[in-house]
Structures are given as structure tokens and as C-alpha cells.
MARNU-205173 format. One record per residue (C-alpha): residue number from 1; chain; x, z, y. Coordinates in Angstrom, 3 decimals. Layout:
REM MARNU-205173
+-----+-----+----------+----------+----------+
! seq ! mol !       c1 !       c3 !       c2 !
+-----+-----+----------+----------+----------+
! NUM !   A !        X !        Z !        Y !
...
+-----+-----+----------+----------+----------+
REM end
This chain:
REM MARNU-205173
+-----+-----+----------+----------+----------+
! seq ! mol !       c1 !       c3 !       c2 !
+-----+-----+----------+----------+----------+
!   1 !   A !   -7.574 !   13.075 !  -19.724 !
!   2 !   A !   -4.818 !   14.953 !  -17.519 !
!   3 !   A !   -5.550 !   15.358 !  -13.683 !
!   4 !   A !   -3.354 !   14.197 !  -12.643 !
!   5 !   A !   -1.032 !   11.811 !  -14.694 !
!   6 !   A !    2.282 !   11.899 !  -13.591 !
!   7 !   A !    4.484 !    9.127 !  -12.577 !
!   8 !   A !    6.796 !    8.408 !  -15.708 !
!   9 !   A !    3.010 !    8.580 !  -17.851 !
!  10 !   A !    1.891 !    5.690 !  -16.645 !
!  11 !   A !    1.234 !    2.844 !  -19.522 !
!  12 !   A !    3.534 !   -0.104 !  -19.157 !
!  13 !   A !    4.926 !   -3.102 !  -21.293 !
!  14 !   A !    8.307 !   -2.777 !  -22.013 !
!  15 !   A !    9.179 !   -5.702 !  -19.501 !
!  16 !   A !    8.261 !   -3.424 !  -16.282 !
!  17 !   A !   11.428 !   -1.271 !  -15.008 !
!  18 !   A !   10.966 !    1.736 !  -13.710 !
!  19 !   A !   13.131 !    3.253 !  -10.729 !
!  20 !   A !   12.532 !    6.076 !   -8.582 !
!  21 !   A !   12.657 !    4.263 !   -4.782 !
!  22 !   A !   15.297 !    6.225 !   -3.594 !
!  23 !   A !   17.718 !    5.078 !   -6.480 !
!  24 !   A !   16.567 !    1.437 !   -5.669 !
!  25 !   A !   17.373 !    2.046 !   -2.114 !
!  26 !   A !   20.780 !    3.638 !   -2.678 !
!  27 !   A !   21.665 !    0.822 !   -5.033 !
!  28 !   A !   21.029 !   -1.644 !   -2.601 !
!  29 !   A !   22.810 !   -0.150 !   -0.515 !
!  30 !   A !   26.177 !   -0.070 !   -2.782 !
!  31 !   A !   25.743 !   -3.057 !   -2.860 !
!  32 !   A !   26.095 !   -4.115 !    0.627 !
!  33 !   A !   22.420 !   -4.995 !    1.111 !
!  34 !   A !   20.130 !   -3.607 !    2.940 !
!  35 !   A !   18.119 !   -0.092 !    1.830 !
!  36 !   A !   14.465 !   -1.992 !    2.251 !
!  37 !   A !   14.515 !   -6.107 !    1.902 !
!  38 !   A !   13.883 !   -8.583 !    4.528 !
!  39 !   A !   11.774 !  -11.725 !    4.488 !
!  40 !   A !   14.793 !  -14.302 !    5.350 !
!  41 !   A !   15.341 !  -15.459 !    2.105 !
!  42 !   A !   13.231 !  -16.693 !   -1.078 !
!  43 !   A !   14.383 !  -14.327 !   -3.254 !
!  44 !   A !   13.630 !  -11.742 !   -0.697 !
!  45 !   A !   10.141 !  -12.992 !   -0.573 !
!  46 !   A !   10.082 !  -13.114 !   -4.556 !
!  47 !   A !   11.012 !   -9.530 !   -4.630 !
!  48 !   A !    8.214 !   -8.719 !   -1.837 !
!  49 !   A !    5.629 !  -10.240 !   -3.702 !
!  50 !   A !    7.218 !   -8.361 !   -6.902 !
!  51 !   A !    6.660 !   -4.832 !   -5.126 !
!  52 !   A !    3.200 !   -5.700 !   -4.572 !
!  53 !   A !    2.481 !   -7.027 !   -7.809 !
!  54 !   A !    3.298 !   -3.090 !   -8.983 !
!  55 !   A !    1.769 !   -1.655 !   -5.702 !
!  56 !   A !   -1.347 !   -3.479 !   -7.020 !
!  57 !   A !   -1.377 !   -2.176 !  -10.367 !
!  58 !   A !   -0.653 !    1.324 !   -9.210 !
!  59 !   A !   -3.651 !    1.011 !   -6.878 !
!  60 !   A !   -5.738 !   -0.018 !   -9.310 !
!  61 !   A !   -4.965 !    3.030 !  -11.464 !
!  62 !   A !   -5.285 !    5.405 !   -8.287 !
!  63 !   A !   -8.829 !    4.274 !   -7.772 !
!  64 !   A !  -10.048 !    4.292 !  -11.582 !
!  65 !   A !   -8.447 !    7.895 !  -11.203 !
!  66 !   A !  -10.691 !    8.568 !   -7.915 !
!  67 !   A !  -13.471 !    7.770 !   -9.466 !
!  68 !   A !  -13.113 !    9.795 !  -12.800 !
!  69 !   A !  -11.147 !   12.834 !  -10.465 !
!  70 !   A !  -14.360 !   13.951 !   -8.565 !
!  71 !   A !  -17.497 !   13.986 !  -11.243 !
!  72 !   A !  -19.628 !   15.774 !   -8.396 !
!  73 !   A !  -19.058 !   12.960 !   -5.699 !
!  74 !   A !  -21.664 !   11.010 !   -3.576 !
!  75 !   A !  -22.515 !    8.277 !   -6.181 !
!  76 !   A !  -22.231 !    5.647 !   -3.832 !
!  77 !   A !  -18.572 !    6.983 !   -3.228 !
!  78 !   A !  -17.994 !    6.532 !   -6.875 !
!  79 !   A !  -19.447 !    2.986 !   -6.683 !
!  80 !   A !  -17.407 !    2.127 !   -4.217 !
!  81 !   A !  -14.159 !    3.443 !   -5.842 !
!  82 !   A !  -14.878 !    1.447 !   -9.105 !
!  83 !   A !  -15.469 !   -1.874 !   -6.783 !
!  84 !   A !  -11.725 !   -1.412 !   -5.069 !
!  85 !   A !  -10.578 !   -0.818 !   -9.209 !
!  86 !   A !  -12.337 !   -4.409 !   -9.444 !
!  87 !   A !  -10.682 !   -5.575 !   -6.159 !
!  88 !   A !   -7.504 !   -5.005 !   -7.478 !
!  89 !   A !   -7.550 !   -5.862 !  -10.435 !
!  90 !   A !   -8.038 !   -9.108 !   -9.121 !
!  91 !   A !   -5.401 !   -8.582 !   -6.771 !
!  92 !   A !   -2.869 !   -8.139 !   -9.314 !
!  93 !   A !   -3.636 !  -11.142 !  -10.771 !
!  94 !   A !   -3.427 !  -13.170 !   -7.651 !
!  95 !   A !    0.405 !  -11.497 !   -7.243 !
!  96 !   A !    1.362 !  -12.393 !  -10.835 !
!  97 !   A !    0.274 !  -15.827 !   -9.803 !
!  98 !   A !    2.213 !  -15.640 !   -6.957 !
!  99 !   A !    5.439 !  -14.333 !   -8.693 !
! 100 !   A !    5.036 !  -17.770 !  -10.813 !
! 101 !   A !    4.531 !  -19.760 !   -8.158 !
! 102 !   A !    7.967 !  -18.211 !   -6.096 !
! 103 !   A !    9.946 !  -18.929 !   -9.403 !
! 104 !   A !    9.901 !  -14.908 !  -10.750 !
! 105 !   A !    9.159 !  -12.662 !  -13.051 !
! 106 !   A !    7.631 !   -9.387 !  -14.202 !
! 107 !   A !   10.796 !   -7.132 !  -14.448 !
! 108 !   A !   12.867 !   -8.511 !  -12.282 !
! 109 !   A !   13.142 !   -6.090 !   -9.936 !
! 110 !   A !   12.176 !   -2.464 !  -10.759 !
! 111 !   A !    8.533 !   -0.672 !  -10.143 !
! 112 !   A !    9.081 !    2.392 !   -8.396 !
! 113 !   A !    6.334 !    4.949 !   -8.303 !
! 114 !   A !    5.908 !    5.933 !   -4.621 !
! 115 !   A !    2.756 !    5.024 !   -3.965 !
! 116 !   A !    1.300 !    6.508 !   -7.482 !
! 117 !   A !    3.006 !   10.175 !   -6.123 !
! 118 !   A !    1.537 !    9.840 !   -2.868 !
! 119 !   A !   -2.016 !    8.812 !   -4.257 !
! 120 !   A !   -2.715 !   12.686 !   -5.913 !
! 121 !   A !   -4.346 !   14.315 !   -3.491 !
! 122 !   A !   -6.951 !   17.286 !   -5.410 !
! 123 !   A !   -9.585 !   16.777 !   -2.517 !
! 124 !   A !  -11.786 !   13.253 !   -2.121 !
! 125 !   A !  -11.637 !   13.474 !    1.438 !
! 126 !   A !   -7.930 !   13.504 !    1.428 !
! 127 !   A !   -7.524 !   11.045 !   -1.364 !
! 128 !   A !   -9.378 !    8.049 !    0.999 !
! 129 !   A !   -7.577 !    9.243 !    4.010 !
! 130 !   A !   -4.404 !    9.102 !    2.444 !
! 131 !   A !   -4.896 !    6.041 !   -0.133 !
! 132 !   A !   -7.228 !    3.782 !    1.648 !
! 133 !   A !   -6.237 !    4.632 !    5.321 !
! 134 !   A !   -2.759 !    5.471 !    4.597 !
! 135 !   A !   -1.248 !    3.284 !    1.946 !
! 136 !   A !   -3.985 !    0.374 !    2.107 !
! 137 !   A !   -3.516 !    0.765 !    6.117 !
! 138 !   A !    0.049 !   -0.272 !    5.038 !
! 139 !   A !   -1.032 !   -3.170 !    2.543 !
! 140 !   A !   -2.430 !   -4.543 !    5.848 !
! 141 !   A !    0.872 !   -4.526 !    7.625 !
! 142 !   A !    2.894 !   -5.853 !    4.538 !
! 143 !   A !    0.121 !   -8.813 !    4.145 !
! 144 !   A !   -0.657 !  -10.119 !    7.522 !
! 145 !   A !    3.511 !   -9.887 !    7.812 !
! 146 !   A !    3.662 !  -12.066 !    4.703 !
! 147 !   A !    1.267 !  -14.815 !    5.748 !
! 148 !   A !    2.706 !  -15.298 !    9.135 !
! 149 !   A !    6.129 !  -16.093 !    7.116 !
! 150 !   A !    4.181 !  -18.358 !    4.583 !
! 151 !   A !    3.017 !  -20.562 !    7.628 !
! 152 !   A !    6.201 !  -20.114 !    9.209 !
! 153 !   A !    8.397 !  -21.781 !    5.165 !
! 154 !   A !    5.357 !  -24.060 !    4.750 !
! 155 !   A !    3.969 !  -22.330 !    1.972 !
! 156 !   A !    0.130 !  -22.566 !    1.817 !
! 157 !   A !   -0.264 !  -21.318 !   -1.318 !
! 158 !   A !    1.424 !  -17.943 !   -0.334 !
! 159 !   A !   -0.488 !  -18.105 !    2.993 !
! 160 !   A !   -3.983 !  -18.046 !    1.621 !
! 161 !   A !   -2.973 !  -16.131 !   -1.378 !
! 162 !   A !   -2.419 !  -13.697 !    0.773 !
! 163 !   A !   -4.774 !  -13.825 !    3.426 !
! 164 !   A !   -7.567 !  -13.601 !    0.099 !
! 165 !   A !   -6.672 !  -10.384 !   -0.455 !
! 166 !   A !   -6.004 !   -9.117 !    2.948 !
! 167 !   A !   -9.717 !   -9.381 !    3.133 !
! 168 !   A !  -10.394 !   -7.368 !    0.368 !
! 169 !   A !   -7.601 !   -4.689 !    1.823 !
! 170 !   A !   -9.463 !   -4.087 !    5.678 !
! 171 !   A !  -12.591 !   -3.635 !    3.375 !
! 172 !   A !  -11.250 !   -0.935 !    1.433 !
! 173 !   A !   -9.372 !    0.644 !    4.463 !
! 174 !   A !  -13.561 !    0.789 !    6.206 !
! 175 !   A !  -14.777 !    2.425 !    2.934 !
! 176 !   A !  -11.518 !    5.037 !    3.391 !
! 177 !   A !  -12.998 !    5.507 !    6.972 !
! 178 !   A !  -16.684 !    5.612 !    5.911 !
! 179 !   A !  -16.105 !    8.191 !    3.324 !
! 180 !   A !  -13.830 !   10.130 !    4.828 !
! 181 !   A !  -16.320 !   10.970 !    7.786 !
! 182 !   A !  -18.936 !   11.301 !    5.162 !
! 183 !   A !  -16.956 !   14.005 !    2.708 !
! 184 !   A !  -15.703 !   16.240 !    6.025 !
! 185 !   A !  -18.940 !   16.150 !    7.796 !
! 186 !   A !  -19.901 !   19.466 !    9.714 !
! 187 !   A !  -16.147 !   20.463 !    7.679 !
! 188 !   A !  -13.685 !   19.878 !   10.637 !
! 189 !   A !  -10.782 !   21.895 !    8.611 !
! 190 !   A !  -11.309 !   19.598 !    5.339 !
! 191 !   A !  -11.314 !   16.601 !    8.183 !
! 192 !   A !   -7.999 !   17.832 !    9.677 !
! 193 !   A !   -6.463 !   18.687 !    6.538 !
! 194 !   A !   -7.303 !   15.145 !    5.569 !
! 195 !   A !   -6.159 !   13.619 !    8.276 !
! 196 !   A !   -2.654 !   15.706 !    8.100 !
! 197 !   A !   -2.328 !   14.432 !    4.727 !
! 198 !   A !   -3.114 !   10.440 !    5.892 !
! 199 !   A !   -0.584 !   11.440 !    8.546 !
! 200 !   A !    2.556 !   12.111 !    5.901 !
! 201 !   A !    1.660 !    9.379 !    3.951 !
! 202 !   A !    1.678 !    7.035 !    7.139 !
! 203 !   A !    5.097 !    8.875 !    7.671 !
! 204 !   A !    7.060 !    8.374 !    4.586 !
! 205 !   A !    6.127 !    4.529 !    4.216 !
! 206 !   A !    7.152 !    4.396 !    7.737 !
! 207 !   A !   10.522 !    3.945 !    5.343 !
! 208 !   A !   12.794 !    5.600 !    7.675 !
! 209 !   A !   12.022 !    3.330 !   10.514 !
! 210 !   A !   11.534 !    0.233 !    8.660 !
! 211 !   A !    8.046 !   -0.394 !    9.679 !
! 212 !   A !    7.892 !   -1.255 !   13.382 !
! 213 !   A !    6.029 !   -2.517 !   16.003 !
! 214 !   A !    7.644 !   -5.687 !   16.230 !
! 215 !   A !    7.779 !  -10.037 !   15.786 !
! 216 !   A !    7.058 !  -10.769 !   12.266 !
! 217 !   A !   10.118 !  -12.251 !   12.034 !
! 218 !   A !   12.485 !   -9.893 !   13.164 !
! 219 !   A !   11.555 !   -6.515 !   11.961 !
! 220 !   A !   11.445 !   -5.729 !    7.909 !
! 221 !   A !    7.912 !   -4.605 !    7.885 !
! 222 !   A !    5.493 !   -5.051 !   11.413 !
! 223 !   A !    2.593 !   -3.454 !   12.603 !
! 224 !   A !   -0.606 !   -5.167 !   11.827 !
! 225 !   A !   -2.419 !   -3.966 !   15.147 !
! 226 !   A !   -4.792 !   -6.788 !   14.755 !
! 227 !   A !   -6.142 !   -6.462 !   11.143 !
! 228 !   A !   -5.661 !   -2.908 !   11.516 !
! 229 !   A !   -8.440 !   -2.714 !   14.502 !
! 230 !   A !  -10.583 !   -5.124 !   12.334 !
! 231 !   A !  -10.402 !   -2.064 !    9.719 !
! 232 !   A !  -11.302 !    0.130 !   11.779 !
! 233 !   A !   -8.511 !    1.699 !   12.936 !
! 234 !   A !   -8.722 !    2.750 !   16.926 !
! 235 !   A !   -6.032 !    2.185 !   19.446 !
! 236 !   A !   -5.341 !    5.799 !   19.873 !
! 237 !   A !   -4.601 !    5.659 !   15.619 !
! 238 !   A !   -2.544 !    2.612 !   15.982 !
! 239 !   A !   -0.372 !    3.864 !   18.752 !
! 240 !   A !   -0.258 !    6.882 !   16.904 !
! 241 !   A !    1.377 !    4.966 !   14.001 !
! 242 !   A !    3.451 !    3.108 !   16.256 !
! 243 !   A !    5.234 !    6.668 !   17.716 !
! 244 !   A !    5.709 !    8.301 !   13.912 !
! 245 !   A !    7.924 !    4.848 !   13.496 !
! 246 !   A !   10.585 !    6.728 !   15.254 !
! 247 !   A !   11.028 !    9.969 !   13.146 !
! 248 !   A !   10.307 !    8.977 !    9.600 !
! 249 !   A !   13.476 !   10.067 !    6.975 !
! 250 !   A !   14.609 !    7.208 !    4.673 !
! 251 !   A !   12.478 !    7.107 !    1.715 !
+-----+-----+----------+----------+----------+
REM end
């Protein structure tokens, strides 16, 4: 098996189109919309739910890939890398439930391949910093976001769809956490480098400025400050997170 796979390798049915997110976000913009959608419309909650269905799957494949990527790792680490390929595995289904249930489709908007290219990191301590702190750090923000809207429409389903899985998500951002401290221990330059790498991913799905600290309602993506501290992030991290808002480039 290659190590790693790249992007356009990925197996998919021939419904899934793929994009590369910056050619999504320019062609929104041509078309007078804006680069990263909102949450004020159905369809714009359809094609949420639609980028998570493929942020899902992509996960899924990034943790199988953890655990067959480092042979010589803790075994406990591997065991809990194949649980999070179990977690969301479920999760995908739960999203192509969703998509059904919000009147879409698989394929109707494109999958880019972001978070795949951002979940390659060669070293294990990296890979949890930057995958389960980083990009499941941001599955936390993106979820709590969504089920505040669900109760805001009236949707329960979407509202404890959601909140099932954000369970599962503050869980895998602890095990990030746990093994990061575990892999760089007595290692302070594998911890920073780590850490740096957690720091760009937090930076470039910061989506030029698209995730704030702001009402659920009024920003495109907010900061779950909340679920994140019940993950295990600390105030100093979240605040942190908050600052990088301000300086991200448009993805």
C-alpha cells in the first residue's frame, strides 16, 4: 500500500464529485454567492450536512491510514485509531441519513479533499495533533453550530443527529490530546513540532476568517468554546484559536 495515498487516489463511486476547495470557492464566488456557505437557508444546511458527509468519509480513511502508517506504535494507540475508523464509519452513515432526511443527495455538491491533504503528517505525534485536535477540534465547532440552528428551524432530527456524533467527536479530540502527550513525552521538539503542525491546520480551516468567535447565527462557522473545553482544550488554546481567526488566507 502507498504511504501516503494522494488526494485524486482515493476510491469513490462515480456519483461523488471531486473539486479542489479553492475552485469550489472561486465558483461560488462567480456566482455572486458567498466563498464559504451560511446556515440561513435549507439548501445551505443540505450542502453543510453534504460537506460533512465527505469530511466523514475522509476521516474515516485518515484514521484506517493512522493505524496501518505507524506499525511500531503504542498498541493501545493503534486500538484507539481503529475505534475512531469505527466511529466514523458510523458517522457517515448518520450524515447520509441526514442528507435524506434534508431532501439531498450524494453528488450534489462536490467533495473537495482538504481535509485528506492536511491529514498526512509522517510523524504519529503530529498526525493526532493535527487530525484529532486540529480538524476534529473543528468538527466540534461545525456540530455544536449545527444543532443550535436545528433547535433554532425546529428540526429534532438534525438536532440529535448531530449532537450523537458530537459526542463521539470531543472523544476523539481527548484521545488526540492523550496521545499526543504520550508520543512527545521527555521529546519537547517532537511536542513543538506537533503542536506547530496542529497550529497550521487550525489556521487554514480558519477559512480566511470564516470561523469566528461569534452568535451561532450570525457568523458562517463559530467557536465551540464550550464543547471545546469539554475536549480538553484549555482557555489559553481556545483564545489562542480565537486570535489566528484574524490572519488566516482564504482557503
Amino acid at each position: 500500500m502507498d504511504r501516503p495515498i494522494a488526494y485524486d487516489k482515493l476510491a469513490r463511486e462515480d456519483r461523488f464529485v471531486r473539486m479542489r476547495a479553492r475552485e469550489v470557492s472561486d465558483l461560488r464566488a462567480d456566482q455572486g454567492l458567498p466563498r464559504f456557505p451560511d446556515l440561513a437557508t435549507r439548501e445551505a444546511i443540505r450542502e453543510r450536512v453534504h460537506g460533512i458527509m465527505v469530511g466523514e468519509l475522509q476521516a474515516m480513511e485518515g484514521a484506517g491510514r493512522t493505524v496501518y502508517d505507524f506499525p511500531d506504535a503504542p498498541w493501545e494507540f493503534t486500538l484507539d485509531m481503529a475505534r475512531q475508523v469505527w466511529d466514523e464509519s458510523r458517522h457517515v452513515e448518520i450524515y447520509l441519513g441526514l442528507l435524506d432526511h434534508l431532501g439531498g443527495y450524494v453528488g450534489e455538491f462536490p467533495e473537495t479533499t482538504i481535509l485528506w491533504r492536511c491529514a498526512c503528517a509522517e510523524d504519529a505525534a503530529a498526525r493526532v495533533a493535527g487530525v484529532n485536535r486540529g480538524l476534529e477540534g473543528l468538527a466540534c465547532d461545525v456540530f455544536n453550530q449545527l444543532i443550535h440552528i436545528a433547535q433554532k428551524i425546529g428540526d429534532p432530527i438534525l438536532e440529535r443527529a448531530v449532537d450523537f456524533v458530537l459526542a463521539d467527536e470531543i472523544t476523539h479530540v481527548r484521545m488526540g490530546s492523550r496521545w499526543l502527550n504520550e508520543l512527545t513525552r521527555d521529546d519537547p521538539e517532537r511536542r513543538r513540532r506537533a503542536i506547530e503542525f496542529q497550529e497550521s491546520i487550525d489556521e487554514r480551516f480558519n477559512l480566511g476568517g470564516t470561523r469566528l468567535d461569534g452568535a451561532h447565527q450570525e457568523v458562517p462557522i463559530s467557536i465551540a468554546k464550550e464543547a471545546r473545553r469539554l475536549a480538553g482544550f484549555t482557555d489559553e488554546e481556545i483564545e489562542r484559536l480565537v486570535r489566528s481567526t484574524q490572519r488566516s488566507p482564504v482557503y
